[in-house]
N, C-alpha and C positions, 0 to 999 in steps of 0.2 A: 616795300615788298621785295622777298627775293624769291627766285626761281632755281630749282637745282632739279638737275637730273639724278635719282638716288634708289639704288636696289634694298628690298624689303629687308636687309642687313642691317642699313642705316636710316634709315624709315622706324624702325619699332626697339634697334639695339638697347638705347638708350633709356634708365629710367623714368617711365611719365606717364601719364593719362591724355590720352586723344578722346575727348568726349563727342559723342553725335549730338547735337542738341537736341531736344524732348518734343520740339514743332517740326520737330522733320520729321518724313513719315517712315515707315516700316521698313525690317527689310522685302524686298521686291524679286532680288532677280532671282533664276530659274535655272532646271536642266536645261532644259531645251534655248532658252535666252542666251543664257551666259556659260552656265557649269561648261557645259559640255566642250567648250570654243575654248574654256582658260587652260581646262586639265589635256586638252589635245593638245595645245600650245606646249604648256610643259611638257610632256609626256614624250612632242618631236626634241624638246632641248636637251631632257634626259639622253637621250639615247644618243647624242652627240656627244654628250660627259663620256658615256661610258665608253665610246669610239676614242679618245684621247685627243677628240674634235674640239675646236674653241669655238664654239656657238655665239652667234648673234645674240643679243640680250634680248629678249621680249616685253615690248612694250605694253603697257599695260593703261594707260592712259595717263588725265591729269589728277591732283585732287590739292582742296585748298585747305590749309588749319591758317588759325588765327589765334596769338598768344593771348593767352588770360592772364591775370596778377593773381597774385595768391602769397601766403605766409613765406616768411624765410624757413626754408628746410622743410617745406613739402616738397611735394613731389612737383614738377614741373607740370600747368594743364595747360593743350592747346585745343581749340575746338575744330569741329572738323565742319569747316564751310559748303565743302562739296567732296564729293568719293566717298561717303559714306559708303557706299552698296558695296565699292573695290577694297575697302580697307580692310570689314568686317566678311569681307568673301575671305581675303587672305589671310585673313585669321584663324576662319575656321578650317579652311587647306593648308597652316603651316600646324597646326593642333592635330589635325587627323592623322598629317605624314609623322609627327613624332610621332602617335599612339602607336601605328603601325610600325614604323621601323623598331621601336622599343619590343611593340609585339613579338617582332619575326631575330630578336636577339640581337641586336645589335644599339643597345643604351648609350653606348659611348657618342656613336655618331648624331644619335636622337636628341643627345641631350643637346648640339648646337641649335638646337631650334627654340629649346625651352624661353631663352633668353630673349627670343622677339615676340615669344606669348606673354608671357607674366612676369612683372615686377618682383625682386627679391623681398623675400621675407620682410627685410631690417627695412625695407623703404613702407612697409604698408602699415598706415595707419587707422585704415578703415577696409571690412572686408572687400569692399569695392575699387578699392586700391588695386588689388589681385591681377588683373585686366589690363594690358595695356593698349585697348581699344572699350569703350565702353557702350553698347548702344543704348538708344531711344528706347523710353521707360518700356514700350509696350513687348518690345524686343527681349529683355535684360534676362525677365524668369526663362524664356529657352535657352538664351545662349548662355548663361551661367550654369544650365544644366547638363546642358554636352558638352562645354571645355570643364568642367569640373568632375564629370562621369567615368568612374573604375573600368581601368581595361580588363577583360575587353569590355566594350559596350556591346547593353544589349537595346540600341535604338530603340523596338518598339515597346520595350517599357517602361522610356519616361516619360513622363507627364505633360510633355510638349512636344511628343513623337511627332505631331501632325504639322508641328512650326517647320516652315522654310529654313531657318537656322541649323534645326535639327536634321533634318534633308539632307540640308549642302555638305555637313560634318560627315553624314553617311556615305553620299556616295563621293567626293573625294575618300575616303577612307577607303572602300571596296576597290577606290580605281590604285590607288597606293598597292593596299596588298597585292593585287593583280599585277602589279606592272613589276615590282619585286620579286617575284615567283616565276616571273617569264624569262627566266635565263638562267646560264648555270653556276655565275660567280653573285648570291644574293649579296654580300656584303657591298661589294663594286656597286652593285646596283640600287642598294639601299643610301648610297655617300653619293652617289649620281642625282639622286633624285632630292636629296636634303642640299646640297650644293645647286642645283637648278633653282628648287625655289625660298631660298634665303639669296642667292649671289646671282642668278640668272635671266632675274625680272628687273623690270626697272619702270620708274612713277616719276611723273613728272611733278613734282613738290613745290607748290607756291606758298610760304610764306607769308603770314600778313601782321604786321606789327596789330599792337591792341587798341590803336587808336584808327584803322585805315578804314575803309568804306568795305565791308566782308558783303554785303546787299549785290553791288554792283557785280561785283565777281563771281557771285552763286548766279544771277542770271545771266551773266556772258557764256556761261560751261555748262548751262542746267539740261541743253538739250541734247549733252551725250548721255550713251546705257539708256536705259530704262526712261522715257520721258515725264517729267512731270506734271500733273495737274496743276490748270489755275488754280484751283483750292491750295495744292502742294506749295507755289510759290505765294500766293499771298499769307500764307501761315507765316512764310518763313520770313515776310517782308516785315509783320505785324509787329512779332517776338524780336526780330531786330530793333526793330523801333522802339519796342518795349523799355529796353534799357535797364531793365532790372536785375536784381540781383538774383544768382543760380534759384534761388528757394522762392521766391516770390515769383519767378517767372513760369518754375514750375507748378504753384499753384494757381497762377491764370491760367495755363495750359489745363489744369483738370480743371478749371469750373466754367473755361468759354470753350474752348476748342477740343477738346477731348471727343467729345460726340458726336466731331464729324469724321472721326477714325471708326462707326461705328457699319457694319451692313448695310443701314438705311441710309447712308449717306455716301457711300461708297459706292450703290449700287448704277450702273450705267442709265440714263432715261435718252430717250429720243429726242432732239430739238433742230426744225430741217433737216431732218433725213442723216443728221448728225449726233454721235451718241458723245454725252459728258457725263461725268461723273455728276450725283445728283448735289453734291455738294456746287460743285463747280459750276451750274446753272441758277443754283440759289443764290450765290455771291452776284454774278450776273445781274437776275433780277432786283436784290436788294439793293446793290447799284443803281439798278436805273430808276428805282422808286423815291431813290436820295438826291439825282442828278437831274431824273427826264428829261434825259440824252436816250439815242438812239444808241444802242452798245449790242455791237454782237457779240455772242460766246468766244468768240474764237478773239476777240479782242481783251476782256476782260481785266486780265492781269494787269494789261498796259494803263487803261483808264484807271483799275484801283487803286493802283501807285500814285498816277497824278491827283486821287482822291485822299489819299493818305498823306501827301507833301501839301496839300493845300490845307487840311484840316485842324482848326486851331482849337483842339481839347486837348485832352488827354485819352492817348493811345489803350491804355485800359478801360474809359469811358465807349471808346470804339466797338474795342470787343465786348463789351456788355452788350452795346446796340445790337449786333451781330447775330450773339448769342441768342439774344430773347426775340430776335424776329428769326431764328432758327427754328427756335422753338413753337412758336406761334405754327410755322408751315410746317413743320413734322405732324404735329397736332391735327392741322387740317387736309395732310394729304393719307395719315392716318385713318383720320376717320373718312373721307371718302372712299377709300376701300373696301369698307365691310360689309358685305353683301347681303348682308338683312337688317332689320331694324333702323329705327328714323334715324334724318342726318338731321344736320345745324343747317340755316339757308347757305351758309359757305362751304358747307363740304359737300351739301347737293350742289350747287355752283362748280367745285371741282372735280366731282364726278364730272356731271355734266358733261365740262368744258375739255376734259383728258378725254373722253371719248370722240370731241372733235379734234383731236389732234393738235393743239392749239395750246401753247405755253407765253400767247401772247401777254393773256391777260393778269399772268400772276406779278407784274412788278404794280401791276395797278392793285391790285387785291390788300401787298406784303405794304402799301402804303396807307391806305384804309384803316389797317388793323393796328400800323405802328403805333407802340407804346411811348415813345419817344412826343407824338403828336396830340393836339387836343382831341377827344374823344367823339369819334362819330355817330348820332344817334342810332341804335339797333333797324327802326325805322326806315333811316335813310341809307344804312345799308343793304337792305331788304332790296329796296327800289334800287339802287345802283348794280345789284347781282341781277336782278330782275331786265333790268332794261338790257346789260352785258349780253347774258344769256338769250333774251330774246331776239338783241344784232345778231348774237354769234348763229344762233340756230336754223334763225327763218334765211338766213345767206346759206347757209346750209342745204335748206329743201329747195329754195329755188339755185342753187349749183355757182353763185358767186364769187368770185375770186377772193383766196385769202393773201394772197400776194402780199399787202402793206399793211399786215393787221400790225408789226411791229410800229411801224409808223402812226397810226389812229390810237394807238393805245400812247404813245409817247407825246402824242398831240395833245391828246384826254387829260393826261397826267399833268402835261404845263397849265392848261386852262384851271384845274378844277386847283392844283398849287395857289392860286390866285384867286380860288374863292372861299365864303365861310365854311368850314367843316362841317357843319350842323344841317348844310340845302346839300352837299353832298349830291344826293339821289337824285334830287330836282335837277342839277349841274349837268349830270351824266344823260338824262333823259333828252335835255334840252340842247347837247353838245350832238345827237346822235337824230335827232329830230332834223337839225340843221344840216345834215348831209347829204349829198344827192351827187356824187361820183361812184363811177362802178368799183369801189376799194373802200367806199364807207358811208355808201346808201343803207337805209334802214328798209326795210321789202313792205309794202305795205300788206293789208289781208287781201285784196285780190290778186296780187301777183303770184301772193302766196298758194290761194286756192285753185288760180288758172294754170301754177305750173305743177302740184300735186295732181290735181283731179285727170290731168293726160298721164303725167311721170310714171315710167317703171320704174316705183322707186327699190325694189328690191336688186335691180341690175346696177342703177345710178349714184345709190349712197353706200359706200361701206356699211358692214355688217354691223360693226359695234354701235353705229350712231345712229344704223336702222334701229338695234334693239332699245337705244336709250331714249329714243323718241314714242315707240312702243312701250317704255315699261311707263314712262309719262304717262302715255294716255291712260294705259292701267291706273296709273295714281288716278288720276283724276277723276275715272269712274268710280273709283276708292272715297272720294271728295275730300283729297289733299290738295288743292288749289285752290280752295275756300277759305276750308277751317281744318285744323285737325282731328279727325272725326275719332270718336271714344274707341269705336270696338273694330277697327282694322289698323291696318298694316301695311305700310309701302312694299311694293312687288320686291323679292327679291332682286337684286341687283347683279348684271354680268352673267347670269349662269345661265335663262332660259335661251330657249332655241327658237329660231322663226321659223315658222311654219308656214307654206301655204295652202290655206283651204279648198279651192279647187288647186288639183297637185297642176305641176305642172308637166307631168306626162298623164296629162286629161284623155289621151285620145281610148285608150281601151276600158275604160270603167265611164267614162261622161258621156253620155250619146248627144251629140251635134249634127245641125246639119252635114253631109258632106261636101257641101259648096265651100270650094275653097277662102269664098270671102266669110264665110262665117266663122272656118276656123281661123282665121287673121284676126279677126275681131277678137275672138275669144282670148289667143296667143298675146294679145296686145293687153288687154285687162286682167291676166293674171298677176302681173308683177305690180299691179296698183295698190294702193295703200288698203283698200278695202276688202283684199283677199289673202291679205298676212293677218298672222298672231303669234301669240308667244304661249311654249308649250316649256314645262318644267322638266319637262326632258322630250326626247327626241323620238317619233315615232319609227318604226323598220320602213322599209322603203314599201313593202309588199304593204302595207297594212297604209301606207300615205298618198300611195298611187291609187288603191282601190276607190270601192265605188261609196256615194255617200250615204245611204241605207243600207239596211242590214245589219246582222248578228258580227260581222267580220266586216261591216262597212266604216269608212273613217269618220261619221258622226260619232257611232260606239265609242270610238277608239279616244280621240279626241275628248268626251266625256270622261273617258274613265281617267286621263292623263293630265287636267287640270281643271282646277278650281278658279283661274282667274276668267274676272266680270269679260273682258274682252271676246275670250272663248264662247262663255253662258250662252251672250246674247244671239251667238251663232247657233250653235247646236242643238236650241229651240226651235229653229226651220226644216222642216220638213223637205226643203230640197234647197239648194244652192247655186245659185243662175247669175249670170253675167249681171242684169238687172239689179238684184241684189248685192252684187259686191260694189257696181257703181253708187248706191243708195249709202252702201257702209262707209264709202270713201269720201261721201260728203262728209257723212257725221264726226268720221275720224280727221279729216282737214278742220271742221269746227271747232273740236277738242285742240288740235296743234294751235289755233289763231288765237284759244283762250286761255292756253297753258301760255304759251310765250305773247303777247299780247303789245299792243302799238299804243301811245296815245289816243285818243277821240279825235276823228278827222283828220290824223296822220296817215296820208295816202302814199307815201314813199313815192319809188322813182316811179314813174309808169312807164314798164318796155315794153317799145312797139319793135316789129322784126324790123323796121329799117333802122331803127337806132338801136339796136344791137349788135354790135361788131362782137363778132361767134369766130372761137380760135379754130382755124382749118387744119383739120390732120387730113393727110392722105396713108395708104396701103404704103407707097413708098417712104415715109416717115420711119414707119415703123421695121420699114426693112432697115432703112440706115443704121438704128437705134437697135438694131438686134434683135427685135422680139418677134418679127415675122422672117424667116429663110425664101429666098428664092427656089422654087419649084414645090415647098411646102404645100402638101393637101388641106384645104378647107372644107368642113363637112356641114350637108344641110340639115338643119334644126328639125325642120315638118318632117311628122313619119313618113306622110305621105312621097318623100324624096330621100328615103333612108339610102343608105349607099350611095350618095349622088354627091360627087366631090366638085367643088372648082380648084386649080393650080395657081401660086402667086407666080407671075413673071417679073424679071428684072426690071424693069418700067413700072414697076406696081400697079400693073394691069391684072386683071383675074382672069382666068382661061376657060373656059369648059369643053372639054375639046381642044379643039383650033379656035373655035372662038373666040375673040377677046372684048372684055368689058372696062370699063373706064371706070368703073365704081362696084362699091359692094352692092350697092341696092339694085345696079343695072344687070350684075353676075345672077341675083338670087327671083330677080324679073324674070331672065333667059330661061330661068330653068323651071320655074313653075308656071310661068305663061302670065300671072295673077300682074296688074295695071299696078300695084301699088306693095311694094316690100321692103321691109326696113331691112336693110342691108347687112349695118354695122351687129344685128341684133341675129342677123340670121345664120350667119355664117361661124360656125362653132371652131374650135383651134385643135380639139383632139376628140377623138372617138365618145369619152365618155361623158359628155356634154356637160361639162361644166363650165369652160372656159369660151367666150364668143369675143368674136372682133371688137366690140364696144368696153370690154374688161381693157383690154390690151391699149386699145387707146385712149381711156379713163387714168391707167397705170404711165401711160405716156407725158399725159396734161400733168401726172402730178409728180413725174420726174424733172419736169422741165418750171415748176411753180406754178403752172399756169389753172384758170379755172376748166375744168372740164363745164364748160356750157350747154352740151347737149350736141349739137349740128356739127357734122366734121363732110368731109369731102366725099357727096356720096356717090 
């Protein structure tokens, strides 16, 4: 290895090919990232030139080539290990300042530059010869078309105006003529600025003979510029390893890896509150469906290198694996996207499970499904989605920690490794029967129906998992939970609205007692399961608040807005009463117990409140955490106390008055006189009542990982 300090002069003089290799990714950098920092840099060196100043060199960072073999009397190739992004940047800012300076008449001085772009005529034996920087295939048709483009250019009329390559050639080019024209001797200025950057930058140039470790060296430097993805380094770890020759290499690049250069693989997803490239969390999971190791994202790269140095095939046998279980999970996260029409039990499964939040369960799934492994009966993957989905869900309604779902799933994965493929389903059933810790109890049906038939679950579950549990029940009145029935249709998916049927500013259309315990009561069962539905679109507010009869009443309204059975069986009643939504909420917890369903005599954990240990938030938590301010107005929910604030104090005491209260329940006690007020439910964060203290510390629990279990410090 050598290392030299050497200006873009002695860097590109020379006739040769620096090639990017075709597993590295795009180019990346940006105005705003990079442009704008390199061409300021020059721009202060210039201006030093033209003072008759001798300027500090500018540093530009490192980058690695690696000699290739090749025929007597080619051209010389070295590849470019790392500084792709710096090379091909200076390429197109030493190509723009020719254009320009030839532009503004002065060719003689333009042409010193000719000779760090492009190889002579007599050396090129192929047109790609031309270049003497080459990028990455996906790159090649834009930047062959702006350094090859008639001055002047008219950027937005090539054909890859919208590429980054095309871009950087622009606006270096616009910042050239500009910086040329700003004084009075152009020629001084035009030799100022072509001597800057050919002789006034300088690269730190590593060396690497054609037999040395290039691997090692890409990941020592990988984390300067632009960072790369895991996906990005294990590409590059793979096609090292590959060992093949330029033309074979690059066709394993188009038949394994080409497709994760694509949108759908590119695009960012969420995993802990952590976003990766979706590529990047597939490798991940495929990982740990090969390993059943515990492997976090953010680890990834390290473990698939020790997976790739232990693995005794063949590195293109690898990526075939790769590829096809790529394939497989494009396939099914495809199809659970599409928001009509039936899914497969796995891509209802990853609906499902994407609207719980939850990416635990896909290295178990991409294992089930590998093609690599003997075949799992259709059967017994039914039961195995089946049993997953109904841990995941009924932990769900009853509000259970998902804390160590990566864990139970990594646990699952070793056990069922060790069993026949064929009981699969039976495996999983009976792995999840056997648990009884608060991280990977199975809920049994009355915990389930004891903690729905109280729960507001509209305040307690996020929306999306409120409405996928809603459009279930819809299926299942559909009688999709049986059999596939001929002449329907699974509910749309993702798009309707939840409604509730007594609205929940009942007070001017619903006539109630006016004893304050009545409207408590009422206030308290609107948010239960059996006074939501799901409407295909969303009704005005004036027309969801009104009253339930009548021409302009929200039964009307509601009729004319949907067709689903959920709605029907409401809209049939004549009036709407507390009574009745409690009766709905049974039948609708029945439908949850048999959609997601337990073994026979699987009774789960049974919590009693002294064996429950319930995570304690206070008022002052969330002042610490930022989401409550000291002296902050809190406002009361009941009309009946419209206008009637309490204050947070620094102590995360509430105030009303001079008052002060030691809790939310004892603040919203004070003010309506009422023996009994849920606190965290009562006390709203801003005027237009959306937001109440139990959002905030729902949002609290689940910054901190923890379950929101319901009871905080009242």
């Amino acid at each position: 290895m050598l290392t030299e300090v050497k200006q873009p002069r002695q860097v590109f003089y020379m006739p040769q090919r620096l090639l990017v290799p075709l597993f590295q990714r795009p180019y990346v950098w940006s105005r705003e990232g990079q442009w704008e920092l390199l061409w300021s840099d020059v721009q202060r060196v210039a201006e030093k030139v033209c003072l008759n100043e001798i300027p500090a060199p500018h540093f530009l960072g490192a980058v690695v080539l690696q000699q290739q073999s090749g025929e007597i009397g080619a051209l010389p190739v070295r590849t470019i290990i790392d500084g792709q992004q710096r090379l091909t940047t200076l390429q197109l800012l030493l190509d723009a300042v020719y254009e320009e300076v030839s532009q503004a008449g002065f060719e003689a001085i333009a042409k010193q530059v000719v000779d760090l772009v492009e190889n002579a005529e007599h050396y090129l034996k192929d047109p790609e010869d031309r270049y003497k920087v080459w990028p990455t295939n996906r790159d090649r048709q834009a930047f062959n078309e702006v350094m090859s483009a008639q001055s002047p250019i008219d950027y937005q009329a090539l054909e890859n105006s919208s590429s980054k390559m095309v871009q950087a050639h622009e606006y270096f080019a616009i910042q050239a003529r500009t910086w040329i024209a700003d004084g009075a001797n152009f020629a001084e200025r035009a030799n100022a600025l072509v001597q800057t950057v050919s002789s006034y930058l300088q690269l730190v140039v590593i060396e690497l003979m054609a037999d040395e470790d290039a691997q090692e060296i890409f990941e020592t430097l990988n984390a300067r510029g632009t960072p790369l993805t895991a996906a990005d380094l294990i590409k590059n770890l793979l096609f090292q390893k590959l060992d093949a020759a330029p033309g074979q290499a690059e066709k394993a690049y188009h038949q394994f890896w080409e497709t994760f250069e694509t949108p759908f693989w590119e695009t960012e997803v969420s995993s802990g509150r952590v976003n990766y490239s979706r590529s990047s969390l597939f490798l991940n999971q495929w990982l740990i469906s090969k390993t059943a190791l515990e492997i976090p994202a953010r680890e990834v790269f390290a473990q698939f290198k020790r997976f790739v140095n232990e693995y005794d095939g063949e590195i293109l046998d690898l990526l075939q694996e790769v590829s096809d279980a790529a394939a497989t999970y494009k396939s099914f996260t495809d199809g659970s996207q599409k928001s009509d029409g039936d899914l497969s039990r796995v891509e209802l499964f990853v609906y499902r499970t994407a609207t719980l939040e939850s990416e635990a369960a896909k290295p178990l799934l991409i294992w089930l499904l590998d093609s690599t492994l003997e075949v799992v009966p259709d059967s017994q993957i039914v039961k195995a989605l089946d049993v997953i989905e109904s841990w995941m869900v009924r932990r769900s309604c009853v509000r259970a920690t998902t804390k160590n779902y990566n864990k139970v799933f990594v646990s699952l994965l070793n056990e069922l490794k060790q069993a026949n493929r064929s009981l699969i389903g039976d495996r999983v059933e009976a792995f999840f029967v056997s648990k009884a810790s608060d991280s990977d109890y199975w809920p049994g049906d009355e915990e389930v129906r004891a903690e729905l038939i109280r729960q507001p679950i509209y305040t307690k579950i996020r929306r999306a998992r409120l409405r996928m549990i809603l459009e279930a029940i819809e299926d299942n009145r559909r009688g999709f939970n049986t059999a596939r029935p001929l002449h329907e249709q699974r509910v749309v998916r993702g798009k309707c609205t939840v409604e509730h049927l007594m609205p929940q500013e009942w007070i001017t259309n619903w006539p109630n007692t006016n004893e304050d315990e009545g409207a408590r009561k009422r206030d308290a069962i609107i948010h239960t399961l059996g006074n939501l539905t799901l409407l295909t679109q969303g009704l005005n507010s004036k027309v969801s608040n009104g009253p339930w009869l009548g021409e302009n009443g929200k039964r009307e309204a509601l009729i004319a807005n949907t067709s689903l059975k959920l709605t029907q069986e409401v809209v049939s009643e004549s009036d709407w009463t507390e009574v009745k939504i409690s009766t709905r909420t049974e039948q609708m917890i029945e439908d949850v117990v048999s959609i997601w369903p337990v073994p026979i005599g699987h009774l789960g954990r049974v919590v009693s409140e002294t064996a429950t240990a319930k995570t304690t938030i206070a008022i002052a938590d969330l002042i610490q955490a930022g989401m409550l301010s000291v002296g902050q107005e809190l406002y009361s929910r009941k009309p009946a106390h419209e206008g009637r604030s309490a204050r947070v104090g620094s102590d995360g005491r509430l105030f009303l008055e001079d008052k002060a209260y030691e809790s939310p329940s004892g603040a919203a006690r004070g003010l309506t006189g009422s023996l009994s007020e849920a606190g965290w439910w009562f006390w709203l964060v801003d005027t237009e009542g959306t937001t109440c203290l139990s959002d905030l510390r729902r949002d609290y629990l689940e910054m901190h990982d923890e379950s929101d279990s319901g009871d905080s410090a009242e």
